[in-house]
N, C-alpha and C positions, 0 to 999 in steps of 0.2 A: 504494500500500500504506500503510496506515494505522498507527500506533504501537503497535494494540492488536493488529494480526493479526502482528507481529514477534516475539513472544513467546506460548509455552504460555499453556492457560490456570492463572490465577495459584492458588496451593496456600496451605495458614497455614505462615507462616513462609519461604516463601524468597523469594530476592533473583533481581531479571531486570534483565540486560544491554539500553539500545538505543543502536545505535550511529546518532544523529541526524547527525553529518555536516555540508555543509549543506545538506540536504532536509529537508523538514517545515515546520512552521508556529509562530508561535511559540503560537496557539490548540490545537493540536494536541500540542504537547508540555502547556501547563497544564492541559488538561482530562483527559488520560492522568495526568499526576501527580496531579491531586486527590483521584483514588481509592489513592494509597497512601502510608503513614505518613511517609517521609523519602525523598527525591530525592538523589543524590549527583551531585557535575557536580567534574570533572576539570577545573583551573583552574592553568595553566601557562604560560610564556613561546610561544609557536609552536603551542600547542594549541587557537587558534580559537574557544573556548566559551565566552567570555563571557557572547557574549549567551542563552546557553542558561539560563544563572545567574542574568541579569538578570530575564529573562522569566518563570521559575520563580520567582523570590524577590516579584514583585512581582504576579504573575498566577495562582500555583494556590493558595494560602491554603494553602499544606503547610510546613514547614520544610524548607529548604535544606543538605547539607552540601555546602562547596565544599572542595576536596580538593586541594592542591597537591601537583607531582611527588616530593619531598622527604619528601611524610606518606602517601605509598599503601602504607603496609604497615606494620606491629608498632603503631602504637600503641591502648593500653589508655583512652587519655583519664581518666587516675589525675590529673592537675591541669589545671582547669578557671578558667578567667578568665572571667567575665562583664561583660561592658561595661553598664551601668548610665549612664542620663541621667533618669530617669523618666517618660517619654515612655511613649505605648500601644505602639507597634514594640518597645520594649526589655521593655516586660511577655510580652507575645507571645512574644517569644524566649524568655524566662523561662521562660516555661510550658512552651512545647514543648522544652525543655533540662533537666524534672524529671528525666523517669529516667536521663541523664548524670548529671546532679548528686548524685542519691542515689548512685549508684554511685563516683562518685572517693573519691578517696584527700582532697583539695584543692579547694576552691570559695572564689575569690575576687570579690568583687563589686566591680570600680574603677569612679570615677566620675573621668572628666577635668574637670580645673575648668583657669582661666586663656584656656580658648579662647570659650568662649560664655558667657552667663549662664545655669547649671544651678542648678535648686532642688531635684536628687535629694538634695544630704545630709539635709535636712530627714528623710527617710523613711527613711532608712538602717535605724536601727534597727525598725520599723516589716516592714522588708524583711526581715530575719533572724530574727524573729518568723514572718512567713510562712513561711521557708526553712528554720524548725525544724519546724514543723509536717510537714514532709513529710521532716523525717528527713534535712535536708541542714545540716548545721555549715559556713556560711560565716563569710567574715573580709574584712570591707567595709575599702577603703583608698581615700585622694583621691590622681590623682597628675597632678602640674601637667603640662602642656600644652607648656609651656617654646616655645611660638611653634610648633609644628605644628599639624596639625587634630585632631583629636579620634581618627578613623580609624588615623595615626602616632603616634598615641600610646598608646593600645591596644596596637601592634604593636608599641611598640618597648618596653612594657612583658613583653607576653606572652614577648618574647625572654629580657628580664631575669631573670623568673622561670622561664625554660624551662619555660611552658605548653605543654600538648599538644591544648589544644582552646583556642579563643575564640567563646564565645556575644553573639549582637549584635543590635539589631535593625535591618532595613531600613529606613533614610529614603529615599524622592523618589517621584516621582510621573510617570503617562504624558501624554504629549504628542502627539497622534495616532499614529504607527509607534513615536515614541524613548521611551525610559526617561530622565528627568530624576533622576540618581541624587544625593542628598544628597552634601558632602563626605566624611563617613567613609565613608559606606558604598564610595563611587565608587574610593576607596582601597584600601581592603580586597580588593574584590573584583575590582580591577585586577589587584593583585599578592598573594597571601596568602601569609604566611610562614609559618604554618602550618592545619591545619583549621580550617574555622569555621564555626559553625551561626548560619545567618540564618535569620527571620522577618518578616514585615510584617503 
């Protein structure tokens, strides 16, 4: 049985359950999500789905929401972190995180510095130029790294400000069966502390 005979056929506007398990393929699950706007994957201690997340995020060209047990219910995603390196993954994200963005209350754009050589401040401004255009008032901040990777430091910002979303984009690349996941990303998506919308 196939991904696409598990569910009705699809209507505008609603949302379908598949409960992958582990059957299916990881081809199977990408080319089912490619035809629909955002994927949502359940991403918890004991809940197996990793790789469903991995394969999604680096294989269907859709955006990702990964959803930890902790955020599956109430939130309004009213403040929104964006991780910013200026990289093509983190524009991607960008893009597919407009209409979150126009909708919060809050949109922050950090750039971590101290861990790698980033040339995102340079465009910062540049960046919120774009982000007005589309009717989104963001507030760009640098914040050091202090000896984690990039990925922890995102998250242990997003805590600070008690974010309710963090937009990101996917670094790494396949290797015949494996996903080669960059450090942040490999982090994030290990453990999320709270929502987050990837892109690659």
């Amino acid at each position: 049985e196939s991904f696409a005979e598990r569910v009705p056929e699809r209507r505008k506007g609603e949302q379908y359950v598949i409960d992958c398990g582990p059957t299916g393929t990881s081809r199977e699950l990408a080319e089912y999500a490619r035809l629909h706007d955002l994927t949502i994957v359940p991403v918890y201690e004991g809940g197996g789905l990793q790789w469903v997340a991995e394969t999604l995020v680096f294989d269907a060209g859709r955006p990702v929401l990964l959803l930890p047990k902790e955020g599956a219910a109430g939130h309004q995603f009213n403040k929104v972190v964006v991780g910013w390196d200026g990289g093509r993954s983190a524009a991607r994200a960008l893009a597919d995180a407009i209409p979150w963005l126009a909708r919060a209350r809050s949109v922050t754009v950090v750039v971590i510095t101290g861990e790698k050589p980033v040339q995102a401040q340079q465009h910062l401004g540049e960046l919120q130029r774009h982000l007005d255009l589309h009717d989104v008032a963001a507030e760009c901040v640098e914040e050091p790294a202090d000896g984690l990777d990039a990925g922890s430091a995102l998250l242990r910002y997003c805590d600070k400000v008690a974010a309710e979303l963090l937009v990101m984009g996917a670094y790494g690349h396949s290797r015949i069966r494996d996903f080669v996941l960059g450090g942040a990303t490999r982090t994030v998506v290990s453990k999320p502390s709270l929502p987050v919308l990837l892109s690659h």
